[in-house]
C-alpha positions in Angstrom: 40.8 75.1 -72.6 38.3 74.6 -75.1 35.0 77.0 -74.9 33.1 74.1 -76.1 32.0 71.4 -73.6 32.4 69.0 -76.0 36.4 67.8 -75.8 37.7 66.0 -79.3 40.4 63.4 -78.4 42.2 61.9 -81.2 42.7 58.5 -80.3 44.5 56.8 -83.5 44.9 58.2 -86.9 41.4 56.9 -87.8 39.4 57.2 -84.6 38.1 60.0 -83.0 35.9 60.6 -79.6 33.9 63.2 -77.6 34.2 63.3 -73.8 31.1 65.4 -72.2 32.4 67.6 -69.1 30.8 71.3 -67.7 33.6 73.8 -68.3 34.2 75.5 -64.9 33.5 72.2 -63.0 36.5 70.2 -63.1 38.5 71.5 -60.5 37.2 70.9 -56.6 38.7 72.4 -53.2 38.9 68.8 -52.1 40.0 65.8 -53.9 37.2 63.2 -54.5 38.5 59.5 -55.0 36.1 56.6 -55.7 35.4 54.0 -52.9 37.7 51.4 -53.2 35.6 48.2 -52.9 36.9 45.3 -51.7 37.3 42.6 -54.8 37.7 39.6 -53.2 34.9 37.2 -53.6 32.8 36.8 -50.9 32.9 40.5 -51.0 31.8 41.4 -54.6 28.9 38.5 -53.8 27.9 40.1 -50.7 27.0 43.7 -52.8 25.6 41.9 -55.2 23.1 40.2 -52.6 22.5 43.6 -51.1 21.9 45.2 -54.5 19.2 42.4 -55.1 17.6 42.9 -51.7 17.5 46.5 -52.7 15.5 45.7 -55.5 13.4 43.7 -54.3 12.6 46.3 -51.3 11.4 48.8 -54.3 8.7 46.7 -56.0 5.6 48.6 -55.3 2.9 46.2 -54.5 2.4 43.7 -52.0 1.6 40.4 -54.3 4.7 41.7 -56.7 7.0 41.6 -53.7 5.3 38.0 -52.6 5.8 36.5 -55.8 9.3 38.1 -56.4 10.8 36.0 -53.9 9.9 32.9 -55.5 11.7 33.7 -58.7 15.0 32.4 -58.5 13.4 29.0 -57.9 11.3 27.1 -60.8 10.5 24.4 -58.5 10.3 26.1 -55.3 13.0 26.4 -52.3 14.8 24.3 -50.3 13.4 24.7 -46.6 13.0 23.6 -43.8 9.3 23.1 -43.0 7.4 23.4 -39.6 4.2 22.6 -38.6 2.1 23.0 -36.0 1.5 20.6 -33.5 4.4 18.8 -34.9 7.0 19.5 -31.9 10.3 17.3 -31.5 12.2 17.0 -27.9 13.9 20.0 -26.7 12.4 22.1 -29.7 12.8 25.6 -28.0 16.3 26.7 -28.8 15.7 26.1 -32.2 12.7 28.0 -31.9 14.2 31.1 -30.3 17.5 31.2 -32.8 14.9 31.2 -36.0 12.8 33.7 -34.6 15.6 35.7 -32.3 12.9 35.6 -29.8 13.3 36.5 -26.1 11.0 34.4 -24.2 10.0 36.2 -20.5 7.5 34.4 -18.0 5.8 36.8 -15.6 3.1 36.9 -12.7 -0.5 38.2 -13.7 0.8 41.8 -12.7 4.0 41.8 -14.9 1.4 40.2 -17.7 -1.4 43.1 -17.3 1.3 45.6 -16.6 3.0 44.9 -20.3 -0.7 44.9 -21.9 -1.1 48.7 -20.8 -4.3 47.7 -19.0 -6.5 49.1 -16.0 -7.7 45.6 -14.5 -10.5 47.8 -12.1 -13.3 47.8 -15.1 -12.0 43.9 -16.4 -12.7 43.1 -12.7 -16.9 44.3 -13.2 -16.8 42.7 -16.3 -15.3 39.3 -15.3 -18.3 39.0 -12.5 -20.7 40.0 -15.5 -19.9 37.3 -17.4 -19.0 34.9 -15.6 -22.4 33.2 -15.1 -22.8 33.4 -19.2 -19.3 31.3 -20.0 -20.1 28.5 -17.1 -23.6 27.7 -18.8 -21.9 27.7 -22.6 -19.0 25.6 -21.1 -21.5 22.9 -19.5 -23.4 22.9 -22.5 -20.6 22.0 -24.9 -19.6 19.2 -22.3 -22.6 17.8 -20.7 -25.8 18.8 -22.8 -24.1 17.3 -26.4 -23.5 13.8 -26.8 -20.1 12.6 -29.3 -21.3 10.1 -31.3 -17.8 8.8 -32.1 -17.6 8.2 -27.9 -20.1 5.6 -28.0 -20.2 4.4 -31.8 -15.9 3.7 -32.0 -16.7 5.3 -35.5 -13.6 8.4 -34.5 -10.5 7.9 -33.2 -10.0 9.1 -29.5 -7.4 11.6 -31.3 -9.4 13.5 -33.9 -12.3 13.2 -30.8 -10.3 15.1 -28.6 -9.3 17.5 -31.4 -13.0 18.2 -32.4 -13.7 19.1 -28.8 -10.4 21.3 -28.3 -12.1 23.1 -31.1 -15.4 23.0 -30.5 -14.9 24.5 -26.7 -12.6 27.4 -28.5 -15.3 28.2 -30.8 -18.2 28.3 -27.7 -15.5 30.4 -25.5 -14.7 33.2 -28.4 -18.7 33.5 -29.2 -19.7 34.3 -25.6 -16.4 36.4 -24.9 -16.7 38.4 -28.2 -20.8 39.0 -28.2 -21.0 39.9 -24.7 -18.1 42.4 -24.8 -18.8 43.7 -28.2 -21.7 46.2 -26.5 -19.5 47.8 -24.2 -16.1 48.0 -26.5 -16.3 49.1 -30.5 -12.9 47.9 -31.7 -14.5 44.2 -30.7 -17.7 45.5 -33.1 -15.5 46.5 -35.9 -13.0 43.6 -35.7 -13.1 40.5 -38.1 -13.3 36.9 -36.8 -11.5 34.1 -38.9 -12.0 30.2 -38.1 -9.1 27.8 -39.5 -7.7 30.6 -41.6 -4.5 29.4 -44.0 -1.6 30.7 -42.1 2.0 30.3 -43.2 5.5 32.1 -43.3 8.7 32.3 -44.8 11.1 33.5 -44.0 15.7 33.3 -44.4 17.5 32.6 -41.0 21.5 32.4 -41.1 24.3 31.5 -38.1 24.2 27.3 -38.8 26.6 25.1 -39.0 27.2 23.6 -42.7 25.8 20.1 -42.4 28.4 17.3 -42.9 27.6 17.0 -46.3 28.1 20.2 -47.2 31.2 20.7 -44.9 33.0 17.6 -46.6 32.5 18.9 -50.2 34.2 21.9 -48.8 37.0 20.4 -47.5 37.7 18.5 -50.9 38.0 22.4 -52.2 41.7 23.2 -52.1 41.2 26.6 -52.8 39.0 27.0 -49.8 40.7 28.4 -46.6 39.9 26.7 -43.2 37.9 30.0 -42.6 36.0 29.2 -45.7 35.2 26.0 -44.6 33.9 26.0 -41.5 31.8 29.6 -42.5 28.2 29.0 -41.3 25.2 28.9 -44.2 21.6 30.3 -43.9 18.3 28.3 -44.0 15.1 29.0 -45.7 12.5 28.2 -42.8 9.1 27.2 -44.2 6.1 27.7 -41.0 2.5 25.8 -41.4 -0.1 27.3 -39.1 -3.0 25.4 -37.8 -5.1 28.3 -35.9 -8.1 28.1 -34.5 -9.9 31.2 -34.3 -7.9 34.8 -35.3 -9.4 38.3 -34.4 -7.9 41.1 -36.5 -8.6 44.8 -36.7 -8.1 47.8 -39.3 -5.1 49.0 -36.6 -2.3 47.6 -34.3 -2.2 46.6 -31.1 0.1 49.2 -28.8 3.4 48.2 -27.9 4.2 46.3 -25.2 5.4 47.6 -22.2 9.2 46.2 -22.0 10.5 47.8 -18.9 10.2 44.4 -17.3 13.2 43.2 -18.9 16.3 44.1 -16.8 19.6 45.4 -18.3 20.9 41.6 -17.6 18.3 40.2 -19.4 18.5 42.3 -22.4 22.4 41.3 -22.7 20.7 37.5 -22.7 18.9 38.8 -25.4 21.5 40.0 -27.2 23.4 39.0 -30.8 25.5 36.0 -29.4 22.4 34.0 -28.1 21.3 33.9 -31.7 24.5 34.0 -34.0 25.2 30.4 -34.4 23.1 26.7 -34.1 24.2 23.5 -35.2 22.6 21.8 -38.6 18.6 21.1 -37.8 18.6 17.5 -39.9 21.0 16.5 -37.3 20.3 17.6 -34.1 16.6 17.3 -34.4 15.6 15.1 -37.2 14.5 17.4 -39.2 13.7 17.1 -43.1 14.1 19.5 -45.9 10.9 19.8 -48.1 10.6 22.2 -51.4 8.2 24.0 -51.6 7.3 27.8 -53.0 7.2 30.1 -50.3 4.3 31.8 -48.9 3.2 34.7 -46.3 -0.2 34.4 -45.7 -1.5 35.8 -42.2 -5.1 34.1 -43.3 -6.6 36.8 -45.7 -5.0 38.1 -49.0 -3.9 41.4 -49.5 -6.4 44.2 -49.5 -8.1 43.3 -46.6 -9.0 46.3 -44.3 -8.5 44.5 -41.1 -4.9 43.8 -41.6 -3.7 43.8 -37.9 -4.0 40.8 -35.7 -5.4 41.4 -32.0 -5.7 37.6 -30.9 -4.9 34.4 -31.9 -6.6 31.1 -30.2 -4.4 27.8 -30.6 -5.6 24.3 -29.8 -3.0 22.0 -27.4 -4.7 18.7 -27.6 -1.7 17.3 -29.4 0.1 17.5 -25.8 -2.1 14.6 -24.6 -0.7 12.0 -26.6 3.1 13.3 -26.2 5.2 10.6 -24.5 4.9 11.0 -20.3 8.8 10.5 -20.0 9.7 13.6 -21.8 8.4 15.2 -18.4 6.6 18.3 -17.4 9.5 20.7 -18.3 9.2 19.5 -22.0 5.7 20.2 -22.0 6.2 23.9 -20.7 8.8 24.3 -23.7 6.9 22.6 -25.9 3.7 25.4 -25.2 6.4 27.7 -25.5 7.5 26.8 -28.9 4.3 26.9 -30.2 3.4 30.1 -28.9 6.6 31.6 -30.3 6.1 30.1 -33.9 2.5 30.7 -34.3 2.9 34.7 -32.7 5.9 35.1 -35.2 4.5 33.5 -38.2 1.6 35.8 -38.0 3.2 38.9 -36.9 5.5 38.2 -39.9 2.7 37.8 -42.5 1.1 40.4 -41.3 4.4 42.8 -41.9 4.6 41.1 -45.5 1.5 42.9 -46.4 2.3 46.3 -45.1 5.5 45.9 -47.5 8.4 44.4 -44.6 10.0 41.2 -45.5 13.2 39.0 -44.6 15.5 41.7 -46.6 13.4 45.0 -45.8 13.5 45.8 -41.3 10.6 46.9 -39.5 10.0 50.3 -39.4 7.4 50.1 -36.0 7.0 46.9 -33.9 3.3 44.8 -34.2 2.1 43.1 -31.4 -0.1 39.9 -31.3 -1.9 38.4 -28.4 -2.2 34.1 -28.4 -4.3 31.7 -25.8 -3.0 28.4 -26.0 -5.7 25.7 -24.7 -7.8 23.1 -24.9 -11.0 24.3 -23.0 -10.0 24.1 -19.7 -6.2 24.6 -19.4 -5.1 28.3 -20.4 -1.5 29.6 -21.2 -1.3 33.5 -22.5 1.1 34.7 -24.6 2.2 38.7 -25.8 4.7 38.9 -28.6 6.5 42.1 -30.2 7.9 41.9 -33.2 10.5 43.5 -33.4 13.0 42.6 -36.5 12.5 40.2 -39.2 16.2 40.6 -40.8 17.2 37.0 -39.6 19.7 36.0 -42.8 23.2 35.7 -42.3 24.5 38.8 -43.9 22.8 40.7 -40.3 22.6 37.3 -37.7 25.6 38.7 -36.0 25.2 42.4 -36.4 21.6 42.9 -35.8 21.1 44.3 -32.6 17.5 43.9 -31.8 15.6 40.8 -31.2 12.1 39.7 -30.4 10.2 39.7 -26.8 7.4 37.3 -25.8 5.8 37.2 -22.3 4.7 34.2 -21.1 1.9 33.5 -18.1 2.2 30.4 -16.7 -0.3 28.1 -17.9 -3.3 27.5 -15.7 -6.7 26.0 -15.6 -10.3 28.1 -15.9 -11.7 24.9 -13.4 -10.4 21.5 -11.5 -13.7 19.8 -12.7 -17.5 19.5 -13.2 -19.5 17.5 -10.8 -23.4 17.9 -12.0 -23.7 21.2 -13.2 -21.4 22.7 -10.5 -17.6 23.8 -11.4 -15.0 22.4 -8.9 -12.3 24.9 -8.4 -12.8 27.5 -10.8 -10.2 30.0 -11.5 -11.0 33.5 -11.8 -7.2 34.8 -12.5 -7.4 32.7 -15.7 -10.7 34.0 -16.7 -9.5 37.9 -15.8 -6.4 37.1 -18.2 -8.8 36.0 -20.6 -10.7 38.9 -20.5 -7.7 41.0 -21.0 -7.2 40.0 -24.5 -11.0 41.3 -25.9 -9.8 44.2 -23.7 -6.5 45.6 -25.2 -7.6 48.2 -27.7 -5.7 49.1 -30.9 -4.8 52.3 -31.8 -3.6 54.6 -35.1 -0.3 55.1 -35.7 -0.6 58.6 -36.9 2.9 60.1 -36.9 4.3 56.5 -38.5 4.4 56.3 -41.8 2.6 51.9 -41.8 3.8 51.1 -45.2 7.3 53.2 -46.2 8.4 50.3 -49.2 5.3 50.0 -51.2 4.5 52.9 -53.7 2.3 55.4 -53.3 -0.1 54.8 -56.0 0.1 51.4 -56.2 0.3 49.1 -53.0 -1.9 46.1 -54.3 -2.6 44.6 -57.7 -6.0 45.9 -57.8 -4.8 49.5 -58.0 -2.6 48.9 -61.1 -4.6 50.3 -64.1 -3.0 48.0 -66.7 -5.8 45.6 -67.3 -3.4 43.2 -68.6 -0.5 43.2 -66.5 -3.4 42.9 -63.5 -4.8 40.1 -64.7 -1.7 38.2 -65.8 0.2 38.9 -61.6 -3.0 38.4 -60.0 -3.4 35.2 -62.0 0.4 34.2 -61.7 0.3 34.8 -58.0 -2.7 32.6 -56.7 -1.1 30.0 -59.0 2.3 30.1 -57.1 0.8 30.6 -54.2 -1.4 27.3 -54.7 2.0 25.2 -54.4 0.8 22.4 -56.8 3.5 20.3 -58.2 4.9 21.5 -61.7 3.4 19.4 -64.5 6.9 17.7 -65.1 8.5 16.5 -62.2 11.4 17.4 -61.2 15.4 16.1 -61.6 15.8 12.9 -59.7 18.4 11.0 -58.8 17.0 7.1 -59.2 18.4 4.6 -56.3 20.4 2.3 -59.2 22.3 5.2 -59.6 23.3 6.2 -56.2 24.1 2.6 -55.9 26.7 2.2 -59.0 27.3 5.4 -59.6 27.6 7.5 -56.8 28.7 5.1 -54.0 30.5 2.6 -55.6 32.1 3.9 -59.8 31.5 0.7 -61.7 30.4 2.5 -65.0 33.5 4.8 -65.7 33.4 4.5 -69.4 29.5 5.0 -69.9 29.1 9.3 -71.5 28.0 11.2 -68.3 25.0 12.7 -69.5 22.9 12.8 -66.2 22.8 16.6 -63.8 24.6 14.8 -60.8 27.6 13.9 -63.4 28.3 17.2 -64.6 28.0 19.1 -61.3 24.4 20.3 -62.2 21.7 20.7 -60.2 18.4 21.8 -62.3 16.5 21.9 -59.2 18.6 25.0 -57.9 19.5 26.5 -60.8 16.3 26.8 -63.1 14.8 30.0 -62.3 10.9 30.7 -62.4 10.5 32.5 -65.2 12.5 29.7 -67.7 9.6 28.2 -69.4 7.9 28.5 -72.8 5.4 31.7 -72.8 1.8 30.5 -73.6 1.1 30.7 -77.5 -1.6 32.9 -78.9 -3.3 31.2 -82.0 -2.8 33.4 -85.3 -6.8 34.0 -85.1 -6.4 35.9 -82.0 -3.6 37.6 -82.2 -3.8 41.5 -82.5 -4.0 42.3 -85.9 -1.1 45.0 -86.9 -0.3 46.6 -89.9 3.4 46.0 -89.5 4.8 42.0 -88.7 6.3 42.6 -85.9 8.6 38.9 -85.6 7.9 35.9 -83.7 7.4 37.5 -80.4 3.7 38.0 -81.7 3.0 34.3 -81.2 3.6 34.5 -77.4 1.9 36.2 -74.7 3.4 39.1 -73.1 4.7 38.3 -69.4 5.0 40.8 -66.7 7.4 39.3 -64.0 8.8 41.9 -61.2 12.3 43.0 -62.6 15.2 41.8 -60.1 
């Protein structure tokens, strides 16, 4: 053995090489073998998604990791895009299988009993305020008159939606004044009206759409396995809140114990593995579209925890009668269930989670769904957002939302009297000022974003700040690209998609040679902006072309 650790191997007569080992190393009591990874295709793509996730999960700010997983995509994803108040027939099993949500309805006790709360003191308060909310309520309805009503100017629609807003608005500012004296969390907290909310977020376990399964099939290489192997959606979610209460800390978690053994195996993995193609079982349409997390303030805010959210259901008024009261529960549901997740997965966006990166702790959101008179409470736990297909089947947990049956604060107003008013609706109410939130001290809130730098404004690069605080409110404006993108014109569909009657003419266009620039232009494939040789930096040294372009600083992926 040589005393060196440097090892001289001749290889030919000519060439000559040095292999590095530590004498005295070489030999172990156990062998050691390399994993043998599996080289088959799907395989070697499946670690190289993982290895990307991975990356993505160590960016270390919040607006880096946002705008990161746009950058495969120059002119946005393809997603499916939801919107609220927009609710199709028999919407609620799609809802639940893109949000693995496990929708509960209890009584008022199993509702109190999974908020944590002690309903002797919400009791003194509800008689203490009661008097206050009546006279605000008969205000808004009887002492202002709608011009729209009487002129025709408005239509009925946008009438009723200015008073489904209007009555939310009066409700919150009594609730939130009177009980901001007796409780500090409601004195520290943050009100928003008609903040920007939105989601995104990957969902796998659907069934290849018949497009997509045909152009399989004409794949001979492609087993029958292959084939019929289920693809993954990029789900695209529009808020419309009303009014949203957030705080510097979480809610507590919910109590869960109400859900049964059984129930839990409801909840489990096979109720959410698989669901047939959205564009055909609902209608649905594929927008594109960059997409955004936004839980209605940008990154930095202190009060980055949601405590209530108020939603407006005047849109259920002018949904056909013959869907029938069951629709109309589901339909409540499905809008609970989107607007609570949407939130709740904004919200975990900030504190560094995403749809590659699983929670750490679960976040809790409270949301009222009315239109001034008719109530329907909602609590949701969020509980995983790892939704895409390579953990649809092997996640085990899933989220839980209780529901309280809907019910109305009052029958009707006859002069300045309420006709069967409702005090278990108005003690439920209560309930949500009520629930306090609390410091997680022993939980570490924000494990993938550095420790120096968790937000753009604490990286000291002036440059690089600029440029990704810059960059991001740009992509996160979603206005079309200045060029538009590929298109495929209707002549062409006609002649030479559908029916071949140009087979000589050069094939020149994307759709011809297999292309799709849409897909496969990434975000960062453009020309850099140019400096003007008067204000470049002046160097002593050229240093090439590279001078006349401005530096970019793009997360590295």
């Amino acid at each position: 053995m040589y005393p060196s650790k440097f090892l001289k191997i001749k290889l030919n007569s000519s060439i000559y090489r040095q292999i590095s080992f530590q004498p005295g190393n070489e030999l172990t009591k156990a062998p050691k073998y390399p994993e043998i990874l599996d080289l088959s295709d799907k395989e070697v793509a499946k670690r190289e998604k993982l290895a990307k996730h991975k990356r993505f999960e160590n960016l270390n700010t919040v607006e880096e990791k946002l705008f990161a997983i746009n950058l495969d995509k120059y002119y946005g994803w393809k997603s499916l895009i939801f919107k609220e108040r927009e609710y199709p027939y028999n919407f609620l099993p799609l809802v639940k299988h893109i949000t693995r949500t496990y929708i509960k309805e209890v009584d008022s006790i199993g509702f109190h009993k999974a908020q944590r709360l002690n309903l002797e003191e919400c009791q003194e308060l509800l008689n203490r305020v009661r008097p206050h909310l009546q006279d605000a309520l008969l205000f808004e309805l009887k002492g202002k008159r709608n011009d729209g009503e009487t002129d025709g100017g408005i239509d009925s629609k946008d009438i009723r939606s200015q008073k489904c807003t209007s009555l939310i608005h009066k409700i919150n500012n009594v609730l939130i004044t009177y009980f901001s004296n007796h409780f500090p969390h409601l004195m520290e907290a943050m009100v928003d009206y008609e903040p920007r909310q939105e989601a995104f977020w990957c969902v796998g376990g659907f069934h290849p759409s018949d497009e997509e399964y045909n152009k399989r099939k004409e794949n001979k290489k492609l087993s029958e396995e292959e084939i019929n192997e289920k693809v993954e959606h990029w789900i695209q979610y529009l808020g419309d809140p009303v009014i949203q209460v957030r705080h510097t800390f979480p809610l507590d978690t919910l109590d869960t114990d109400a859900i049964s053994s059984e129930q839990e195996e409801k909840s489990s993995t096979a109720a959410f593995s698989e669901f047939y193609d959205p564009s055909l079982t609902y209608g649905l349409e594929f927008g594109r579209r960059h997409g955004t997390n936004i839980p209605g303030f940008w990154p930095g805010d202190r009060n980055e925890f949601g405590l209530m959210s108020y939603h407006a259901i005047d849109h259920l008024k002018g949904r056909p009668p013959h869907f029938g009261e069951h629709d109309r529960q589901n339909t409540l549901h499905s809008q609970a269930i989107l607007a609570s997740f949407s939130w709740l997965h904004s919200q975990a966006s900030y504190q560094g989670f995403s749809t590659f990166s699983e929670l750490t702790y679960p976040l809790v959101n409270q949301c009222i769904l009315t239109d001034g008179r008719v109530f329907a409470f909602y609590l949701y736990q969020l509980n995983t957002t790892l939704l895409h297909s390579l953990f649809v089947e092997s996640n085990p947990r899933s989220n839980v939302c209780f529901a309280l049956k809907p019910a109305p604060l009052y029958q009707e107003i006859k002069g300045s009297e309420f006709i069967g008013w409702n005090d278990d609706t108005l003690r439920a109410l209560i309930s949500m000022y009520l629930c306090k939130p609390m410091e997680r001290k022993d939980v570490d809130m924000k494990p993938y974003l550095g420790k120096e730098e968790q937000i753009l404004a604490h990286i000291k690069d002036d440059e690089r700040r600029d440029w990704l605080h810059s960059q991001f409110r740009h992509m996160y404006s979603n206005r079309p690209r200045h060029k538009l993108g590929y298109e495929i014109y209707d002549w062409e569909r006609i002649y030479k998609i559908k029916f071949e009657t140009r087979p000589i003419e050069a094939r020149t266009r994307p759709f011809e040679r297999d292309e799709d620039p849409l897909e496969e232009r990434k975000y960062y494939e453009h020309m850099h902006q140019y400096i003007p040789k008067s204000q470049r930096p002046k160097k002593k040294h050229w240093t090439g072309w590279r001078a006349k372009f401005a530096k970019t600083y793009y997360p590295e992926l």
